[in-house]
N, C-alpha and C positions, 0 to 999 in steps of 0.2 A: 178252185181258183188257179191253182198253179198249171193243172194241166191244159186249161182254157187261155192262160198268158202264154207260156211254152208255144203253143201250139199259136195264134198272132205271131210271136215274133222270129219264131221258121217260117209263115208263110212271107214275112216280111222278108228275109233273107232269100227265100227260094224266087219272090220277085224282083228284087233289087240286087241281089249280092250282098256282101258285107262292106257296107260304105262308111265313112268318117258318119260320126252322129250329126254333123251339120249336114253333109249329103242326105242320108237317111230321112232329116226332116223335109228338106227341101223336095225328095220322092214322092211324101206323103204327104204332098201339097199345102206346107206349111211355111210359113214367113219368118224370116228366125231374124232377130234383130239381137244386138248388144247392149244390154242398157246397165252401166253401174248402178249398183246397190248396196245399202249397207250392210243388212242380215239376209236379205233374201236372193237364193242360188237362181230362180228362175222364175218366171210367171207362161202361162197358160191360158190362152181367151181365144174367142171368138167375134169379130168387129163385124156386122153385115156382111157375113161370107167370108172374111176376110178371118184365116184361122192364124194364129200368132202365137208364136214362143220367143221369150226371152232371156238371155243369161246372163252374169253379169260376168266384164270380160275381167275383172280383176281377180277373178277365180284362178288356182293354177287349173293346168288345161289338162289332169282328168276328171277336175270337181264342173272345169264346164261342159266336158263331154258328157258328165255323169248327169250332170242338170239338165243338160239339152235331153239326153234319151229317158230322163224322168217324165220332161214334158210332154215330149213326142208320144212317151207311153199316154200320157192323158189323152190325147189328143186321136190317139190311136185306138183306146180302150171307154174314154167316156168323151166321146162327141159333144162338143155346145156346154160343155162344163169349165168355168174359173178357175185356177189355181195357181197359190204360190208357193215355189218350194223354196223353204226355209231350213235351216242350218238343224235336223232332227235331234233332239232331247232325246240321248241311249235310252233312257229308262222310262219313254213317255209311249204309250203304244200308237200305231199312227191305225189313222182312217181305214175303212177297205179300199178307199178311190185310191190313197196315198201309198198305203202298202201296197196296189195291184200297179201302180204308176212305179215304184221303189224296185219290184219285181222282177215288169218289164227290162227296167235300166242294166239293172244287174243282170237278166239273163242274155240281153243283147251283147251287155260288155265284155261278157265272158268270155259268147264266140266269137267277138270283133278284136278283141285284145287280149290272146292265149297268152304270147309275150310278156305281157302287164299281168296276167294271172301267175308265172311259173316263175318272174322277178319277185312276185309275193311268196315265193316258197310255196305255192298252189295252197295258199293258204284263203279261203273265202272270206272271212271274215273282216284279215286285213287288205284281203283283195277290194270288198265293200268300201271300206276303211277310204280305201286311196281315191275312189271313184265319190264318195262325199256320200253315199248311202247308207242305209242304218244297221245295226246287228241282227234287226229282227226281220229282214230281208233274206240277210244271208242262210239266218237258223230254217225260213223256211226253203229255200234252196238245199240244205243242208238235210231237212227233213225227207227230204222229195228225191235225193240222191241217186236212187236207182233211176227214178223218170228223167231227171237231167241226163244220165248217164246216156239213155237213150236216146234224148234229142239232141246233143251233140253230132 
């Protein structure tokens, strides 16, 4: 799993560059709209063609970053699939669709936001932390350490 996401979102970078996650959606032909919400960071869908992600903007702005490139990762990773992303339970395991979406974000945000990693004490966990992602993303980033090392 990790090495199949890793290796998406290099190739996203090696086509795009490292853009803001609202650029990045916009590349990958995605509609990004603001919609407030109460508990949920984002949604995910597809209208007749029409693929859509949404975040809500009352998030501070790296939980909507972190939302947007959760989505994006859906959208990128499972095609024509629904999803909302909601504010993750630490101790609740999530999905493979959700963990591979949770992944994605974090390993984009990494290399898009070294900055926002080395202000966290290059700490992952609470690097996850700030970007509104879960522990059990980070642990496996954390797992995978030599491979990230590489694809940096």
């Amino acid at each position: 799993m990790f090495e199949r996401i890793s290796k998406e979102v290099k190739i996203l970078i090696e086509r795009y560059g490292l853009l803001r996650p609202s650029e990045l959606a916009e590349h990958c032909g995605l509609f990004v709209l603001r919609v407030p919400y109460r508990r949920v960071h984002g949604v995910s869908l597809s209208l007749g063609g029409l693929r859509v992600v949404t975040v809500d903007p009352s998030l501070p702005a790296q939980r909507q970053n972190g939302a947007l490139l959760h989505e994006t990762g859906h959208q990128v990773l499972h095609p024509g699939t629904v999803g909302f992303f909601i504010e993750a339970n630490p101790f609740e395991r999530p999905t493979k669709y959700e963990l591979e979406a949770h992944l994605f974000a974090l390993l984009y945000a990494l290399r898009w936001d070294k900055w926002g990693f080395e202000e966290c004490g290059c700490d992952l966990f609470r690097f996850a932390g700030v970007y509104g992602l879960p522990y059990r993303a980070a642990e496996v980033v954390a797992w995978n350490f030599e491979k990230f090392r590489c694809f940096v």
